[in-house]
N, C-alpha and C positions, 0 to 999 in steps of 0.2 A: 419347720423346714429342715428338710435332712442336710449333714457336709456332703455328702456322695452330689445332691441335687445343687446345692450353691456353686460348687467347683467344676461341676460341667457346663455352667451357664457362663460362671466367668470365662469357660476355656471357649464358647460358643463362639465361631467367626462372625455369623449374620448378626447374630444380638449385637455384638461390638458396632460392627459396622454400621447397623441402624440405629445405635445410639449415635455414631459418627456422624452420619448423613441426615438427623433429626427427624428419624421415623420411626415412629409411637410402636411398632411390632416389628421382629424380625423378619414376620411372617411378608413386611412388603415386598422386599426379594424373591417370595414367590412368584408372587405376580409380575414381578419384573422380569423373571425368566421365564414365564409364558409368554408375556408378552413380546420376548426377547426371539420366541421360536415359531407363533402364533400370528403375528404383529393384529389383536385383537381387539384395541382401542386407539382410533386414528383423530387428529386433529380435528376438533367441531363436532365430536360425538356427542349423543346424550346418554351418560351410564347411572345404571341402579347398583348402588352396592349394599345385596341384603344381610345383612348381620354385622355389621360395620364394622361395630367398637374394639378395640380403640383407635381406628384410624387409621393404624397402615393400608389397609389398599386403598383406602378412597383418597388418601395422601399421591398415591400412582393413579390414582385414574383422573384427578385435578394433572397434575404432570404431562399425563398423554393426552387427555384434549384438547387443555391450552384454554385462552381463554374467551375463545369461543365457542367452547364446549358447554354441557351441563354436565352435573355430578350429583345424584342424590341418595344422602347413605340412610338404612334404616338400621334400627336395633331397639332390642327392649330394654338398652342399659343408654344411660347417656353416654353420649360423645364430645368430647370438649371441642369447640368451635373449630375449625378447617375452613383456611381463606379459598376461595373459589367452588365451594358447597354447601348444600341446604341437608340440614341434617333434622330426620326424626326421630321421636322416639314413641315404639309401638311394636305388635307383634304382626308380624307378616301374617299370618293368618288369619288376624280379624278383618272382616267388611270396611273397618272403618280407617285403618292404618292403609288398605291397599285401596280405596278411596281417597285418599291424602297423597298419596304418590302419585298418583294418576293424575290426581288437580293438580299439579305443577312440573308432572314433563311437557314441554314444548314439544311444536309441531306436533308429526303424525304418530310418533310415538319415541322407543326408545332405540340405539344403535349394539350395547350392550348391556346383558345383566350378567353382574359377577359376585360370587357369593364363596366366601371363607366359614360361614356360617359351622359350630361348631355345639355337641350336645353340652350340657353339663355333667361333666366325666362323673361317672359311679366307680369306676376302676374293676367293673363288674364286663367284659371285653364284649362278648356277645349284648349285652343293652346298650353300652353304648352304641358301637356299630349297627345295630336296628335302630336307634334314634338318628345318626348320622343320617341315615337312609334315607330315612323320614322327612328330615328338612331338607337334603338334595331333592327329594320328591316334591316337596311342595316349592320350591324355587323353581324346578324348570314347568310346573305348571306356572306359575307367576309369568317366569321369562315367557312361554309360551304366547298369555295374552298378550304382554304389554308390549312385545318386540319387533319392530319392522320385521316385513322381511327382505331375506339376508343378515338379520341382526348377527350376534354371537352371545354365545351363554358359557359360564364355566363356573363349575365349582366343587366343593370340595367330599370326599366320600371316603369312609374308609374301607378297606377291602373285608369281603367277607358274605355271606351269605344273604344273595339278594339282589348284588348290586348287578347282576345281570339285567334283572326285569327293568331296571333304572336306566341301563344300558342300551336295551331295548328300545326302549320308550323315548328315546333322545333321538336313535336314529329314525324315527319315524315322522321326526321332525325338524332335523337339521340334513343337510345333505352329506357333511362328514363330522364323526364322532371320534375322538382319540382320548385314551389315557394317557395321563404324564404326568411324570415326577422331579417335580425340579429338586435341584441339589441342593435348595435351601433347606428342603425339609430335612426333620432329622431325621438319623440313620434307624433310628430305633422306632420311627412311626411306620404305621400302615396306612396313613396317608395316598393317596392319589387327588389328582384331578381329571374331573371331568371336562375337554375342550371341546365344544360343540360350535358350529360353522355353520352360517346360512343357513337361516330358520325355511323353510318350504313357505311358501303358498297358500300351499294345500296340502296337509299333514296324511301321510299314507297310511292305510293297514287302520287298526284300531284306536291309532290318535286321532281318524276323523273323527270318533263318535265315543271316545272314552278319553276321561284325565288319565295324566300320568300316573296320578295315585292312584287308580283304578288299578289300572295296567301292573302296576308294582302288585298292589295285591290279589289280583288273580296270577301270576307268577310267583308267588311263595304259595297259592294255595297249591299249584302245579306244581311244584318241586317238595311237597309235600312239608313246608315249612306254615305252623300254626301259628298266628298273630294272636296271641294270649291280652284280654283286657283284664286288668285286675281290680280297675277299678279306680286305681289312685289315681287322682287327678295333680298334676304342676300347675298351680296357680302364674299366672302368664301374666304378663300388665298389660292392662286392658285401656286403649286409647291412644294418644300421642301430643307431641309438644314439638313445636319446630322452631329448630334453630338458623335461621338463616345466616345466609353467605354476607348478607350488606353489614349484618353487625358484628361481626368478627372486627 
């Protein structure tokens, strides 16, 4: 661990503060000035928070429904227990982790999906930023099914080649799409958020008959950007385990 990196963290206001206010990430100040400008999680919601760990937002999104709300967070790392949430552990992408989430949202579905969801940094700027992509891509198809409509979706993207088709593919099924940058992020990220508002209906244009991921990749093949497979594969954890909210 470099001094340059220790001595900017200790100088970090959010970090202080969310150790202050007993929240596991800096990062839940994000979410709190979304939802500060958005008001995106309302009392008696039922929210999905995919990529959890370790906790800061679903720590806000227990806070904003209250306890009437539900709160169900996933991730492929564990999550140490959070009183008023049922917590999995699995990869969003297999059958069987987004069969597990579905078996225990209540009612007709869900009110938000919000996702921090982040690559594992190569420090290689272009890969990361195409896997970034990637799992904003397959979250707002997730949000897609599982969200009333009117729900709200939001999540995280970093800027950079692509994120248009992602852009794209949101307003085709929300009725208003905004980028935003809260102040918690740092000054040195390329960071954004995706804020997506009332899911449609009836998805316009190519979202009635194509995923989001589709849609992403016939828009790099159109801007003439290659999706190179190399072949390696990231072994994922494969399954889940849930922590429920009664045994906290």
């Amino acid at each position: 661990m470099s001094k340059r990196w220790y001595q900017e963290n200790r100088r970090d206001h959010w970090r202080r503060e969310a150790k202050s206010k007993g929240y596991r990430a800096r990062s839940a100040y994000k979410l709190k000035q979304i939802q500060e400008r958005f008001n995106l999680i309302r009392d008696g919601d039922s929210v999905l928070d995919i990529g959890c760990h370790p906790g800061g937002w679903t720590q806000v999104a227990v806070e904003l429904a209250g306890e009437g709300g539900f709160v169900v967070g996933v991730d492929i790392l564990a999550t140490s227990p959070i009183g008023g949430a049922e917590l999995l552990i699995g990869d969003i992408t297999d059958q069987e982790t987004i069969d597990a989430v579905s078996g225990i949202v209540p009612g007709d579905g869900l009110n938000a999906v919000i996702s921090d969801i982040s690559p594992g940094l190569t420090g290689r700027y272009d890969t990361d930023q195409a896997i970034s992509l990637d799992l904003s891509t397959m979250a707002l198809d997730l949000a897609a099914t599982m969200l009333m409509p009117g729900g709200c979706f939001v999540t995280k993207v970093f800027q950079g080649a692509g994120i248009e088709g992602l852009v794209n593919a949101a307003k085709q099924r929300f009725s208003s799409v905004t980028r935003f940058s809260p102040t918690a992020s740092r000054s040195s990220s390329s960071e954004t958020y995706l804020v997506c508002q009332n899911m449609l209906p009836n998805f316009r244009g190519e979202a009635a008959r194509m995923s989001a991921m589709e849609q992403l990749s016939s828009h790099l093949e159109d801007v003439g950007i290659v999706v190179r497979d190399d072949g390696d594969k990231v072994e994922s954890k494969v399954g889940f385990r849930k922590i429920s909210k009664r045994d906290v």
